[in-house]
N, C-alpha and C positions, 0 to 999 in steps of 0.2 A: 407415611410421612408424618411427622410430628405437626400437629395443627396450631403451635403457633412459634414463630421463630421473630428476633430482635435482635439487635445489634447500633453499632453507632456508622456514622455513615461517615467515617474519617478511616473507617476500617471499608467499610463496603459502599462504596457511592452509591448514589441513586440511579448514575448510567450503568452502573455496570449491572446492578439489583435488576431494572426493566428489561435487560438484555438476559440474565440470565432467566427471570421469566418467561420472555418469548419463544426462548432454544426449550426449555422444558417444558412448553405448553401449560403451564400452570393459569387455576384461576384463583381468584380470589382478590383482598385488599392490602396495597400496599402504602402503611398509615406513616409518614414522617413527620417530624416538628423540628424547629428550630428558634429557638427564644419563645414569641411570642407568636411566629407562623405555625401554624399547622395546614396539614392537606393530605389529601385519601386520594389514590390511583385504584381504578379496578381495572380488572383485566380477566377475560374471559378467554381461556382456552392458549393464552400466551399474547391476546390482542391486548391490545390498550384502548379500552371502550369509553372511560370517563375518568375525570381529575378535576378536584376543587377543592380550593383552600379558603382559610379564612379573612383572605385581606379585602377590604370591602370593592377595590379595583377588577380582580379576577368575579366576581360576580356574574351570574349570566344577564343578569336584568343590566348591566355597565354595556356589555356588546350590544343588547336590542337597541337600548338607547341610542347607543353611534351608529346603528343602519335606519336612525329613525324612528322608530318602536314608542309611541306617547306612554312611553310606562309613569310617568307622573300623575298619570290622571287615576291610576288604580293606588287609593289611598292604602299606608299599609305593605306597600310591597316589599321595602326592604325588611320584615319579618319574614317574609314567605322564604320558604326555601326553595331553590333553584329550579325544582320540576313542581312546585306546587303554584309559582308564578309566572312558569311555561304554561303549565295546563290551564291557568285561569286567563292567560293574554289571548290563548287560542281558543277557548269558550268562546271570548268574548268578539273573537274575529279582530285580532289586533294585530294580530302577526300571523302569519304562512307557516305551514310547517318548513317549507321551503328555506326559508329565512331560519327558523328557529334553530335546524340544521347547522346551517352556515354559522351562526353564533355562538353553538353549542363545541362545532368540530375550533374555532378560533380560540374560544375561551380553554378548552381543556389545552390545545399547543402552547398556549400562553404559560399554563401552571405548569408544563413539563418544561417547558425552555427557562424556567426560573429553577428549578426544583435541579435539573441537570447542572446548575453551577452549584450546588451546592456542596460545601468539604466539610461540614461538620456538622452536627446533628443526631438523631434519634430517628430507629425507621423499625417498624413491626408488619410481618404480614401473617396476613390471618387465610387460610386455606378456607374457613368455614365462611367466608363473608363475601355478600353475592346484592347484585345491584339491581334489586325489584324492580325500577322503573324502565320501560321500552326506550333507550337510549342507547346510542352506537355511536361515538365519534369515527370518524376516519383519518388514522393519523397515518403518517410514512415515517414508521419510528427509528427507523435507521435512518434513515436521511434528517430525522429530526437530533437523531445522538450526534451526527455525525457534524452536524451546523455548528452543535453547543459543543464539541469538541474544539473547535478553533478559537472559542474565546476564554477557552480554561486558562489560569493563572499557569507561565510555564513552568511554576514547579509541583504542581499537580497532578500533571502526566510524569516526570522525572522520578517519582517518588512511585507511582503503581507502575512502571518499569524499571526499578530498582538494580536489577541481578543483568548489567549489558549482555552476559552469557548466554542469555535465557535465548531458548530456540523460539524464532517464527517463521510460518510457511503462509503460501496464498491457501483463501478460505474457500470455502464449497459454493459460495455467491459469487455470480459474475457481475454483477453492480453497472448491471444496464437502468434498473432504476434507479442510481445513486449520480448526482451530481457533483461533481470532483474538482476539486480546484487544481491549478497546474502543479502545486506542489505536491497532492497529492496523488496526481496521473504518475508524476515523473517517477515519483518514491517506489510507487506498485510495482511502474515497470523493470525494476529494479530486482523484485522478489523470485527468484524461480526454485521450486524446490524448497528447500529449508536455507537457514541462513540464520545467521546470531543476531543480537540486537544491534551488537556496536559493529559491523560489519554492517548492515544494513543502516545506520549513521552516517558510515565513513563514505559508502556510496552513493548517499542521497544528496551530498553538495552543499547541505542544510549545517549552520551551526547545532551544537549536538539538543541544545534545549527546544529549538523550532522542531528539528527532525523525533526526536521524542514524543513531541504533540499530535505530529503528521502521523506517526506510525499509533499512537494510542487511538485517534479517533477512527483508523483505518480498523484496528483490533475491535473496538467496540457496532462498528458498522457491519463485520465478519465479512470484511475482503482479504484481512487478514488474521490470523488464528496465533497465539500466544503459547507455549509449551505449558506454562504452570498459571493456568488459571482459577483466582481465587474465589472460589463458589462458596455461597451463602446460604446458598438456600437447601435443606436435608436430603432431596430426591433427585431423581433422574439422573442418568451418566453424565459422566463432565465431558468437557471438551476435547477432545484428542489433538492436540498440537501437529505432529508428526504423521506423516498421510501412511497407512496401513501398506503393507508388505504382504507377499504370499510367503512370507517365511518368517520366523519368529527370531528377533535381535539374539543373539550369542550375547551367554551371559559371562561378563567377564574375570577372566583366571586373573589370581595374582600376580601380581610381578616377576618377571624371575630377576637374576642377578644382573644379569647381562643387559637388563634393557635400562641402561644408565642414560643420564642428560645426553651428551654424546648420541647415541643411537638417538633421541626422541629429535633431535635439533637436524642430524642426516634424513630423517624421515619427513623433517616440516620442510628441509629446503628441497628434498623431492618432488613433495608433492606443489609447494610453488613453483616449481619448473613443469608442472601437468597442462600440457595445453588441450587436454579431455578428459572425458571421464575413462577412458580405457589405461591413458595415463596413470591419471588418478591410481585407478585399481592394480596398474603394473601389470596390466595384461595386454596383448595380443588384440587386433581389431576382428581377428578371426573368432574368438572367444566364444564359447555357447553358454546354455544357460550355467552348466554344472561346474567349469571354469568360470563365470562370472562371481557364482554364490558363494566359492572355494575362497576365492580371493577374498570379497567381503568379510567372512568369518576368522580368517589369515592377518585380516589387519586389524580384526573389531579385539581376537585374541589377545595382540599385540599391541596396542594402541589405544584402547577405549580409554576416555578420559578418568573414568571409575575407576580405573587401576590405581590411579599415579593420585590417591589421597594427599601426600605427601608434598606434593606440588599446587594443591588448592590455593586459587585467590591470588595465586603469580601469575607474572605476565607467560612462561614459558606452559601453566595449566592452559590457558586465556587461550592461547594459539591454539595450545590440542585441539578442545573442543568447537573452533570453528574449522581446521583440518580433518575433524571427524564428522560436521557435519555435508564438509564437502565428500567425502566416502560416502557417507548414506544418500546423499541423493545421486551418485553415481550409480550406487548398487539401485535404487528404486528405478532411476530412467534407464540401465540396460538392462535390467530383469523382468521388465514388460516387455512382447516383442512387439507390440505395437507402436511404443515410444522407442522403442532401442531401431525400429528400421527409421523412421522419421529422422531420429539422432544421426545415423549411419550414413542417410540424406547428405545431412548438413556437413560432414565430414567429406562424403566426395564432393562436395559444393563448394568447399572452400580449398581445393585444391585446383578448382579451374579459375579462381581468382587468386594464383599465387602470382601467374602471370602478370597480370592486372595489377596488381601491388607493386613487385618489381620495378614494370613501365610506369606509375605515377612515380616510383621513388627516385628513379635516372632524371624524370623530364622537371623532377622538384624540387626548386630552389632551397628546402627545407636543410637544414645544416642542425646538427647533433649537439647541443651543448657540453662542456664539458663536466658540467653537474652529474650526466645522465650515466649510468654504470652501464655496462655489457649486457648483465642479466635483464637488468630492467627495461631495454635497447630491444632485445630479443622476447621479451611475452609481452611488449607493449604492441611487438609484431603480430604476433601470435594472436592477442585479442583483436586485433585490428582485421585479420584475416577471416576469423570467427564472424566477426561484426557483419562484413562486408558481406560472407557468404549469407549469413542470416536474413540477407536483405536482399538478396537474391531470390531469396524463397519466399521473401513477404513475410518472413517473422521480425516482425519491426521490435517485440519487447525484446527480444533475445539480442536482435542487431543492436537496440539500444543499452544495454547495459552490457557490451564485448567493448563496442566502443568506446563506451564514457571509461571502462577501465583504462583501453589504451591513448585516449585523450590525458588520463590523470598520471599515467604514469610516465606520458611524454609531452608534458604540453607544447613545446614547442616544436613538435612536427605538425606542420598545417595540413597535410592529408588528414590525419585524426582527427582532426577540429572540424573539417569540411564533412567527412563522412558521416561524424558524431552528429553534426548538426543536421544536415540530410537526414539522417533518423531521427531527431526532436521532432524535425520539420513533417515528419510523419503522423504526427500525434496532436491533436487538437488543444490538447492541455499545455505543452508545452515550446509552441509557435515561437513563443517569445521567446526562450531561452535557446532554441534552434538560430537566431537571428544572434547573437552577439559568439555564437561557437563562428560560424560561418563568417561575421566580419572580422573574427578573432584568424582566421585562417587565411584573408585574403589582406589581412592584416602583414600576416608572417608572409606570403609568398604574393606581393599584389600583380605578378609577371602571369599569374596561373587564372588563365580565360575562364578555366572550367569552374573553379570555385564561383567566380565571379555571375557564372550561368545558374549555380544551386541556391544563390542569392536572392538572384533575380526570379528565382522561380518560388522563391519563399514568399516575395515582396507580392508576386502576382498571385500567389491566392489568399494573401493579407487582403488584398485587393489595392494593395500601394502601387499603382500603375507607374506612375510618375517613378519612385526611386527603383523599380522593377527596368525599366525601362529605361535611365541613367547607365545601371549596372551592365546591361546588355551591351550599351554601345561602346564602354569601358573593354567588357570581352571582344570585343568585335575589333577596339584598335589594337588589342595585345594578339589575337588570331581572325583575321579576318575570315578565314574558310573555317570556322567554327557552325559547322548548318546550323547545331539547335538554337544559339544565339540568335542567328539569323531567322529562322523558322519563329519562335517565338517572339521578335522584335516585330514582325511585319505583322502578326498576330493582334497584338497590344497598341499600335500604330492605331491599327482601325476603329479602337474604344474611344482616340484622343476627344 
């Protein structure tokens, strides 16, 4: 590795620099400046152990003071520097190592969460540069990227997601220790497999500058992973975007004559008519491995975006490439048989809710606008069935994004809206947004008891007794022999 690397930080932020240090274990110092700031990060082994700058605020002897600390009585202090004015307060028995800690880990979050908004500037790291003094901050530096992501200026994230094209999947962190705001729960549960940028926009709800944000500070937290990430630093493998295959992509053949606009435009409206992945692949649900991988290589032949140079940067290139990305994560979840029986699951699952679907659609007021086309009438069913079965199994991420497609592509059917919301309602991040699908459905059809009950059951573990409780007896005068109404009214009764 070349031992010493720089650059401007309009090109390589400072989040994204700490982040790629962490994933390559590196250590060393990472030196920035900006006009008249400067400040040094070290980092041992990919931790982020200490940061201090030169503005006389960020100071460690500024923290003692605010927990108390009489550093005024030691003349001379602000000359010292930061561990030689530690060591001289705790000679002196003026402070607890205890304390000094606590000062030490606040002061160093302090210069990362300034240092993190930063878009232009000057940053060097130096491999050879190592931090002598017995000093460990303890920082949670994803959850701390992850904070400063939300106050980034929105065209700062817009601009390091430039290419909408660009493929993202879920990361290899489960982000049990990351704290998630509900825009950012909803977005995740959004992600399955690979998925393009603006595809992953369009289903987040978000206008496209908020939803940009959300998915950049997701990217830099590694709950989500970016196809083309721009590394800075000279060692270690980059990131792999796209989750590894036991079989190696087919590399793509020329065009031949015949695969004209025509052909590419017959193959997008099939594959929007795919209500699975066997769909998808135009296979057979009987299908095994060697019929699965056929197909994939059949279509990567035929269809890979690589081919069609010629169509770059149009809207009908734009399509390919999110149509091919939904073929790759068809071929990756039926070429595991692990995931492909799970998948196979969920396919007879939702054939025992066709019934189920049916009987809500006879007994509901719900009426068709004339807006709504055939096709879009028919997969908005299709995701709905999906949905439905998905929640049968208790895969609430999967039930929630079938749903939210067949909510968006019919909103005015209130089964979608109540169902959709039932799966918000599953999710702690996004309670509240579960609450306006749900009055939005009892809205469209207020005759249906039962929306009326998934309301009331939202309301009662808000812990809103009272409009929980309203709701109920709402259902109870549209179906009196409604048990769960009943059951959970006499329930809630007892709390009054």
């Amino acid at each position: 590795m070349s031992h010493g690397m720089d650059g401007l930080i309009s090109e390589h932020p400072f989040a994204e620099l700490i982040i790629e240090i962490l994933e390559k274990r590196f250590s060393g110092a990472l030196r920035v400046e900006r006009k008249r700031v400067k400040a040094v990060v070290y980092f041992d082994s990919g931790d982020l152990i200490y940061a201090t700058s030169n503005l006389k605020n960020l100071r460690l002897t500024e923290y003692l003071r605010k927990r108390g600390v009489p550093v005024e009585k030691m003349l001379g202090m602000d000359s010292f520097s930061d561990f030689a004015a530690a060591a001289s307060l705790l000679a002196r028995g003026m402070v607890t190592q205890s304390t000094l800690d606590e000062a030490t880990t606040e002061q160093v979050t302090d210069v990362a969460r300034i240092l993190l908004l930063w878009t232009d500037g000057q940053w060097s790291f130096e491999e050879r540069a190592r931090l002598t003094e017995p000093v460990r901050a303890h920082l949670k530096l994803r959850q701390l990227v992850l904070d400063a992501s939300r106050r980034m200026d929105l065209k700062f994230p817009a601009a390091r997601l430039s290419d909408l094209n660009e493929i993202i999947s879920l990361g290899p962190s489960e982000g049990t220790e990351l704290s998630l705001v509900a825009s950012e729960g909803f977005l995740l549960s959004r992600v399955e497999g690979v998925i393009a940028v603006d595809q992953l926009v369009m289903l987040s709800g978000m206008r496209e500058p908020d939803a940009l944000r959300t998915i950049y500070g997701l990217v830099l937290s590694g709950l989500l992973v970016r196809q083309s990430w721009p590394h800075a630093l000279k060692a270690g493998a980059a990131r792999k975007a796209e989750p590894k295959t036991e079989v190696a992509e087919p590399k793509p053949a020329p065009p031949k004559p015949q695969d004209t606009e025509a052909d590419l435009n017959e193959f997008l409206e099939r594959l929007a008519r795919a209500a699975n992945h066997y769909e998808v692949l135009d296979i057979p649900t009987t299908s095994g491995a060697r019929e699965i991988k056929n197909a994939y290589y059949a279509l990567a032949r035929r269809f890979h975006p690589d081919r069609f140079h010629e169509l770059a940067r149009g809207a009908l290139h734009a399509r390919l490439e999110s149509a091919f990305a939904r073929i790759t994560q068809a071929h990756e979840m039926l070429s595991d048989p692990a995931t492909k029986a799970n998948y196979d699951a969920k396919i007879a699952a939702m054939k025992n809710v066709s019934q189920l679907s049916s009987m809500d659609a006879s007994s509901s007021s719900d009426t068709q606008t004339s807006g709504e086309g055939g096709a879009n009438t028919q997969l908005a069913e299709q995701r709905f069935q999906e949905g439905v079965a998905a929640m049968q199994m208790s895969e609430m991420n999967t039930a929630t994004a079938a749903l939210s497609a067949a909510a968006r592509l019919a909103p005015n059917q209130a089964r979608y809206r109540a169902y959709y919301g039932r799966a918000l309602a599953a999710h702690p991040q996004t309670k509240r947004l579960a609450e306006a699908e749900l009055q939005a459905a009892v809205k469209l059809d207020p005759a249906n008891a039962s929306y009326r009950v998934m309301l009331a059951t939202l309301y009662r573990d808000l812990g809103f007794w009272r409009r929980a409780i309203n709701e109920l007896e709402r259902a109870l005068s549209l179906d009196s022999k409604n048990v769960e109404a009943r059951r959970m009214l006499q329930s809630l009764e007892t709390k009054k």
